[in-house]
C-alpha positions in Angstrom: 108.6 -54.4 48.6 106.4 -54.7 45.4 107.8 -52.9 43.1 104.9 -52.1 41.0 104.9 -48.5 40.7 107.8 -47.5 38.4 108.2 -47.0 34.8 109.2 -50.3 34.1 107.2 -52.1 36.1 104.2 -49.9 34.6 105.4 -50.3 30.8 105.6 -54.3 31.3 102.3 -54.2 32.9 100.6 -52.6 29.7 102.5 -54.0 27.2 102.1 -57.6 28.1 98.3 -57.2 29.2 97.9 -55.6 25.8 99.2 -58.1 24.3 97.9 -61.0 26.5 94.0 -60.1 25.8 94.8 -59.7 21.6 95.8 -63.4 22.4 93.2 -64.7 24.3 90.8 -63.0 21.9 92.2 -65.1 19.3 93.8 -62.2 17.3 96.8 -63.2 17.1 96.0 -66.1 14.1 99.0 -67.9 12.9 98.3 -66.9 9.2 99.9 -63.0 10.2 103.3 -62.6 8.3 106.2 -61.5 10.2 105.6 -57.8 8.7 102.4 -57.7 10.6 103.5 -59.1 13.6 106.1 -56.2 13.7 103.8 -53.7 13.0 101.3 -54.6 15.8 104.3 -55.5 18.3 105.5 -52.1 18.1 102.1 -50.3 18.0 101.6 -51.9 21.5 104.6 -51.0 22.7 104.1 -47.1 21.8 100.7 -47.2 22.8 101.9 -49.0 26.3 104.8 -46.0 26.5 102.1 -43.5 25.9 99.4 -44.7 28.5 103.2 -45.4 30.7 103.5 -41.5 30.7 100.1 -40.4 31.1 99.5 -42.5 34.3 103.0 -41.4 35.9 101.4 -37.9 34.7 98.1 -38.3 36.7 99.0 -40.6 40.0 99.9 -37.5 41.9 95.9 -36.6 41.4 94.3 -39.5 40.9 94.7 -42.8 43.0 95.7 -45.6 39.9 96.7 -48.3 42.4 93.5 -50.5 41.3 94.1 -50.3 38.0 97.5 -51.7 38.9 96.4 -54.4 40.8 93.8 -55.5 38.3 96.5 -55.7 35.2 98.7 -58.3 37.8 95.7 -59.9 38.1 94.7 -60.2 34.9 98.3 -61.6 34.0 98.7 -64.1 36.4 95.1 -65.6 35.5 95.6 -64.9 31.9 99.1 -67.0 31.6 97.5 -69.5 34.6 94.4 -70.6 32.4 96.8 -70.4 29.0 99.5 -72.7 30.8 97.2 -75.0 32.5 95.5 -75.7 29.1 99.2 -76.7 27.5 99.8 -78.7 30.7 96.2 -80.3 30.9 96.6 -81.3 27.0 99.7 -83.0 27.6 98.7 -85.1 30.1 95.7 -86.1 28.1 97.8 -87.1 25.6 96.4 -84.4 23.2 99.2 -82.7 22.2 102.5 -84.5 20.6 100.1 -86.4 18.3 101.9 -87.0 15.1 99.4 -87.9 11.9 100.0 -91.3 10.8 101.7 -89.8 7.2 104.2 -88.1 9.5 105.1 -91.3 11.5 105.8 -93.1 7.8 107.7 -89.9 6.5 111.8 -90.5 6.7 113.1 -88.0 9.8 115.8 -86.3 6.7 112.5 -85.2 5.5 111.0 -83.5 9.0 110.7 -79.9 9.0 111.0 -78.5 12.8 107.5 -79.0 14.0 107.6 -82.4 12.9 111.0 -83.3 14.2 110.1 -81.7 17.7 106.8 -83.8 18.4 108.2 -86.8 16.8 110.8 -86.5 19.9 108.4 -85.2 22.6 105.5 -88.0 21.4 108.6 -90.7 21.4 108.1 -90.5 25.7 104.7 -90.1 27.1 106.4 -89.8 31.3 108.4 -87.0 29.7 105.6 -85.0 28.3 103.4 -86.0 32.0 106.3 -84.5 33.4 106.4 -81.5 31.4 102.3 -80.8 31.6 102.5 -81.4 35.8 105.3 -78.7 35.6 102.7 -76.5 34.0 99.6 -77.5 35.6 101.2 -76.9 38.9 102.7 -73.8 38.0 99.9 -72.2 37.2 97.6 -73.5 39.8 100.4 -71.7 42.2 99.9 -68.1 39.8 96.1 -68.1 40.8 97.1 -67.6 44.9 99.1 -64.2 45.7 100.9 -66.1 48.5 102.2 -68.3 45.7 102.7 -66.5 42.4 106.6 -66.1 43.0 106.9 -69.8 43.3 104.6 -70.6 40.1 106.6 -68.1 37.9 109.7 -69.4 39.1 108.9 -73.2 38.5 107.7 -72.1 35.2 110.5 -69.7 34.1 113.3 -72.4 32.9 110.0 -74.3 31.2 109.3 -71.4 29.6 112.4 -70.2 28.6 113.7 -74.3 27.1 109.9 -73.4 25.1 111.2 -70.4 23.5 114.4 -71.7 22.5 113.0 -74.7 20.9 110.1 -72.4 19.2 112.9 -70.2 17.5 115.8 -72.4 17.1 113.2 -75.3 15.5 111.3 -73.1 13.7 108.0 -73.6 14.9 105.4 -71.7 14.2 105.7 -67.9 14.1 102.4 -67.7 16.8 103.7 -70.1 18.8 106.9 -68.5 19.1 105.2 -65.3 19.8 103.1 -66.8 22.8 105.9 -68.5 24.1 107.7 -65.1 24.3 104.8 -63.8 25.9 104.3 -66.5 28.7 107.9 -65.8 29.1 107.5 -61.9 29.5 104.6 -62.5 32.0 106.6 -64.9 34.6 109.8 -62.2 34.4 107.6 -59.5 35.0 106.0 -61.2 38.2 109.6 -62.0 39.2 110.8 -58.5 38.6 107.9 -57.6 40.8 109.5 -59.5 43.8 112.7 -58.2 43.3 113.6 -56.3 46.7 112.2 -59.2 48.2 114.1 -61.6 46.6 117.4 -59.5 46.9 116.4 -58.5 50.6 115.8 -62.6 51.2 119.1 -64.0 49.8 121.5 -61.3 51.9 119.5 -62.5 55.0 119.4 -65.9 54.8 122.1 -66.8 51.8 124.9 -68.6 53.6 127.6 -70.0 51.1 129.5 -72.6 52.1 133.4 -72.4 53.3 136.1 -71.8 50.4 139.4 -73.9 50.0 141.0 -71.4 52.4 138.7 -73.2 55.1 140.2 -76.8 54.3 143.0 -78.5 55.8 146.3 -77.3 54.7 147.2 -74.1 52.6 145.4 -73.0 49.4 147.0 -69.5 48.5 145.1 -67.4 45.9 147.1 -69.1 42.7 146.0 -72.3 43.9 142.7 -71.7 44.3 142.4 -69.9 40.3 144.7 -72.7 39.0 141.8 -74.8 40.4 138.8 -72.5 38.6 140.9 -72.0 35.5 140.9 -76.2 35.2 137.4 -76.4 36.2 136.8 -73.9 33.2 139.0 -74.7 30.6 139.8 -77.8 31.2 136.9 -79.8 29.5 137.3 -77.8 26.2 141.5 -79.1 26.1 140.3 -82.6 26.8 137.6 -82.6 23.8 140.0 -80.7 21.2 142.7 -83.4 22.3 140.9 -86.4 22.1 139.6 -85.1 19.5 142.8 -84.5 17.8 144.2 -88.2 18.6 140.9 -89.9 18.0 139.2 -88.5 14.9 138.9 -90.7 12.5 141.2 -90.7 8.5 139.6 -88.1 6.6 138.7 -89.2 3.2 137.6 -87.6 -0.5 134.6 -90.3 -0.5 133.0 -89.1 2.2 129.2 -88.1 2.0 125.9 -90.0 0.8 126.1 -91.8 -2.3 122.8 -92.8 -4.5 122.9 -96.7 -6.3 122.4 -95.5 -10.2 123.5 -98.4 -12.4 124.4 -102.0 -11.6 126.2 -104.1 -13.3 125.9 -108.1 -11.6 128.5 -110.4 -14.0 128.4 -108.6 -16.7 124.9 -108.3 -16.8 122.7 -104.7 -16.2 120.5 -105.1 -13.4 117.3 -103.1 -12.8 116.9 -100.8 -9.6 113.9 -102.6 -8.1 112.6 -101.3 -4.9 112.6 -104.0 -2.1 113.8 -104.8 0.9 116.9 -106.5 0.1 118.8 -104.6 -3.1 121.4 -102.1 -2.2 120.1 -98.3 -2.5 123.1 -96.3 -1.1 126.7 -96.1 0.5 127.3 -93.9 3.4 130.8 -93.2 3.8 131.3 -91.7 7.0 135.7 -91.9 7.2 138.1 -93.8 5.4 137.6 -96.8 8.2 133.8 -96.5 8.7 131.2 -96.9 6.2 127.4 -97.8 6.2 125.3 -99.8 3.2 121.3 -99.2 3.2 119.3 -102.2 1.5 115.9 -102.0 1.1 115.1 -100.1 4.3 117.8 -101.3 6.6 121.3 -100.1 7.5 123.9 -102.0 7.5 127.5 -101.2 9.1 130.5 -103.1 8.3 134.7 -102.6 8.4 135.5 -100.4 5.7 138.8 -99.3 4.6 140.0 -97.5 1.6 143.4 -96.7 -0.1 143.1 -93.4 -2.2 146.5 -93.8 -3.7 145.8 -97.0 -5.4 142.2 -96.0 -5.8 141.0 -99.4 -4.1 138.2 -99.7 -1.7 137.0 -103.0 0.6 133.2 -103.3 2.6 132.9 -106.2 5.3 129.7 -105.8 6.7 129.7 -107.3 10.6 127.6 -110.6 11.5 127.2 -111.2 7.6 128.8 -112.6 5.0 128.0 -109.4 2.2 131.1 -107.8 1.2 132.4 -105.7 -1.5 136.0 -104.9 -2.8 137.8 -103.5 -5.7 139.2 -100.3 -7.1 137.2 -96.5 -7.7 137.1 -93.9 -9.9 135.7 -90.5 -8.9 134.6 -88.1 -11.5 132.4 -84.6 -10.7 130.4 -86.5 -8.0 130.1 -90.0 -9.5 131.7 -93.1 -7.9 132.3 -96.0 -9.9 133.0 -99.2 -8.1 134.6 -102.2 -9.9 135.2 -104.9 -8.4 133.3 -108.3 -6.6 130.5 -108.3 -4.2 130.4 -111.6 -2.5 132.8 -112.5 -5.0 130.7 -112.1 -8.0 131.7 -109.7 -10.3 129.9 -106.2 -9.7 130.0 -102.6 -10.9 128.2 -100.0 -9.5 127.6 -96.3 -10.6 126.7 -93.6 -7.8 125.9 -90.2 -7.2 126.7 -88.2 -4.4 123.4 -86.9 -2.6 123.0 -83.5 -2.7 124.8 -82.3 -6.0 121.7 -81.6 -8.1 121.7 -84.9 -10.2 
């Protein structure tokens, strides 16, 4: 029941063999634009229609089946060695290495790449457990008796791979391999597909329905039942969400520290570890101070008809109170901060200033 023969099968063949030994010979370079990695996609593909035609042309003359069974060969040894090396340098500890200016970078600042090894390097047993996944994946491609098995322990691998590539914005290359990887696993699937089909109408046995169960579950029942199983979690979000969401408020956002005023006195914005740098207002009842580098939450609650605004930060005795103005981005706080007379002077993050 291999399935190798038709169009399909023959056109995947090509294409992703094609494609596999521009990789392998290291032509594939991450410098290519996206322009030039359409341009050579799509030349393979026409090429791998064209030699898809002419060998469905000739196999009535001319016996093709070894050339077959050399391009599934080539593909499952190809994407074996390729995933082993991902797997191998994971456990190893190779790859997930962050630089040390990375590691001292704020996350705001992370680009994808950055932001997606910072999380994989933050657990080592999850990155063991993602390179044995791979290791032993492709150590099952390399035996014919066990190919099916190593492309179906490495399809959903594969497949989280691609969606972090394009969805973080990894590198174009990388996206392209994982795509690749990808291709080669569904086509060894595909291959087994009679099989697979033949396999689960012979041996799949589901389980008895409600309609085997005490008592009497007519068909409305049993849809009520599906409909709740379905639906029913996105109700109890929007409603809870609804009942539970927190007072809206005009202040919310990220607020930069630009002038201070400490009894009627200008202070300096010096960079320590101690002097307030910004307000994060997240509601009208929750709010977050950052001084120095440390965060700082506290009970916050504000009254935008009287304009007045009070800060309690929890296990401390740091407060702040007092009225507001807000004018084209820029909060101005008067009032007392640990009941000394204070005025501060922010700008909201992100308005150009």
């Amino acid at each position: 029941m291999i399935q190798h023969r038709n169009a399909i099968a023959t056109f995947a063949a090509l294409f992703l063999a094609l494609l596999s030994f521009l990789q392998l010979t290291a032509l594939l370079l991450e410098e290519l634009y996206f322009p030039v990695y359409t341009y050579l996609l799509t030349g393979l593909a026409i090429l791998s229609l064209l030699l898809t035609y002419w060998l469905k042309a000739v196999e009535k003359t001319r016996n093709i089946e070894r050339l077959f069974l050399l391009l599934h060969a080539f593909l499952r040894y190809s994407l074996a060695f390729q995933i082993g090396t991902y797997g191998a340098a994971k456990l190893l500890t190779i790859q997930f290495q962050l630089p040390e200016y990375v590691q001292d970078m704020p996350v705001g600042r992370f680009n994808g790449i950055m932001l997606t090894w910072y999380y994989f390097s933050y657990s080592k047993g999850m990155a063991w457990i993602v390179g044995l996944l791979q290791c032993a994946g492709g150590a099952l491609l390399v035996f014919r008796r066990t190919e099916l098995a190593g492309a179906l322990l490495l399809l959903p691998v594969l497949i989280n791979i691609v969606l972090i590539n394009l969805f973080y914005d990894i590198q174009l290359a990388a996206f392209i391999n994982s795509l690749l990887f990808t291709g080669i696993c569904l086509y060894l699937v595909y291959l087994h597909a009679g099989w697979i089909r033949a396999a689960l109408r012979q041996w799949y046995q589901p389980l008895p329905g409600l309609s085997a169960a005490p008592g009497k579950f007519s068909n409305g029942m049993k849809w009520m039942l599906r409909l709740l199983a379905i639906a029913g979690p996105w109700g109890l979000l929007l409603l809870l969400e609804t009942l539970l969401a927190p007072p809206a408020t005009t202040l919310k956002g990220v607020w930069v520290l630009q002038e201070q005023t400490v009894n009627d006195s200008i202070r300096p914005l010096v960079v320590d570890t101690v002097s307030l740098k910004r307000l994060y207002i997240q509601s009208a009842s929750s709010a977050h101070l950052k001084k120095g580098d440390y965060f700082y939450g506290g009970a916050f609650a504000v009254n935008e008809k009287d304009h007045s605004l009070r800060l309690s930060v929890y296990a401390s005795k740091d407060s702040l109170e007092g009225n507001y103005t807000l004018k084209d981005s820029i909060l101005t706080i008067n009032g007392k901060r640990n009941g000394n007379p204070v005025k501060y002077v922010f700008v909201k993050q992100g308005n150009g200033k």
